[in-house]
C-alpha positions in Angstrom: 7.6 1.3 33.9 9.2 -1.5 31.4 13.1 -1.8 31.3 14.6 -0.7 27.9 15.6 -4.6 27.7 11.8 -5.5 28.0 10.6 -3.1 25.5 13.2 -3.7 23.3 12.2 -7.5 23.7 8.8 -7.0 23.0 9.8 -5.1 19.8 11.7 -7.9 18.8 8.2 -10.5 19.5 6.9 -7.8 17.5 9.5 -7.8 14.3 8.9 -11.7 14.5 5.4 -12.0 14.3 5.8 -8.9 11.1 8.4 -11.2 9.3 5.4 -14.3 9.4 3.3 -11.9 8.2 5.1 -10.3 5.5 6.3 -13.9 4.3 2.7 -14.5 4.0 1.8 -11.6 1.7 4.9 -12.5 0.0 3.5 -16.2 -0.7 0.1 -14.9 -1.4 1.8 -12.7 -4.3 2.8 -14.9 -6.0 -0.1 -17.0 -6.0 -1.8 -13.5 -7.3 0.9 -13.6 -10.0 -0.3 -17.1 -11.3 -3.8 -15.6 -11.2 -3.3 -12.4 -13.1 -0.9 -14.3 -15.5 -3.8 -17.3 -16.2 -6.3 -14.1 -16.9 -4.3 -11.9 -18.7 -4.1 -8.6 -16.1 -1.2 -6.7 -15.7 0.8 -7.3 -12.0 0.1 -3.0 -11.7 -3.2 -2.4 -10.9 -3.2 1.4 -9.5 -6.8 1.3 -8.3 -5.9 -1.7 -6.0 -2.7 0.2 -4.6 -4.9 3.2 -3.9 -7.6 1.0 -2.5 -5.3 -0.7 0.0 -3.2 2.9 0.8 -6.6 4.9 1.8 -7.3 1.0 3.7 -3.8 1.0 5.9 -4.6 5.2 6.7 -8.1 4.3 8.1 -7.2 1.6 10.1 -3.9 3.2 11.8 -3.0 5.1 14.5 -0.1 6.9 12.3 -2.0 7.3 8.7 1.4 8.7 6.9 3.7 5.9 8.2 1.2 2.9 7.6 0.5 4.9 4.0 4.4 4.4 3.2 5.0 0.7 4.8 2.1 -0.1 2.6 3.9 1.4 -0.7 6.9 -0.4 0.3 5.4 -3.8 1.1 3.2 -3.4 -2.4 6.4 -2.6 -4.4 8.0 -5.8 -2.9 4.9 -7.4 -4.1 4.9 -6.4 -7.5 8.1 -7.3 -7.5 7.6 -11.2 -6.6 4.8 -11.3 -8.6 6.8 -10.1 -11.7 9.2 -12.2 -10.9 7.2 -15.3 -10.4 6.0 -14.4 -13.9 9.4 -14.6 -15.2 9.6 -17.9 -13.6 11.7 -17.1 -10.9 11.8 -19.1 -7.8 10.0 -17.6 -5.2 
């Protein structure tokens, strides 16, 4: 059996490699943001969101839980893409 200070190392790997990836996504929305600004489509696309919710519940292990990290990471999303199409720095 791990020690609580290995598993609580291996969650921190964990948060690390999470952070890289959600600094990604953020990157990647705002280069979605130039998109949708150069063809004219709103940064809310609800068919996308649902598309990518029903997406995080098949390929989890807790459906409900990946559902509402997904919401949250897509509202953080819009968010930089919004305000990349202010012209924010981001």
């Amino acid at each position: 059996m791990k020690t609580l200070e290995q598993l609580r190392e291996e969650i921190t790997q964990t948060d690390v490699a999470l952070l890289r990836l959600f600094d990604l996504r953020m990157r990647l929305a705002s280069q979605v943001a130039e998109v949708k600004a150069a063809i004219g489509k709103a940064v809310l696309d609800p068919a996308r969101e649902e598309a990518v919710l029903a997406h995080a519940r098949q390929h989890s292990e807790n459906p409900d839980a990946a559902a509402e990290l997904m919401k949250t990471v897509m509202r953080l999303s819009r968010e930089r893409q919004r305000d990349h199409a202010r012209g924010g720095s981001v």
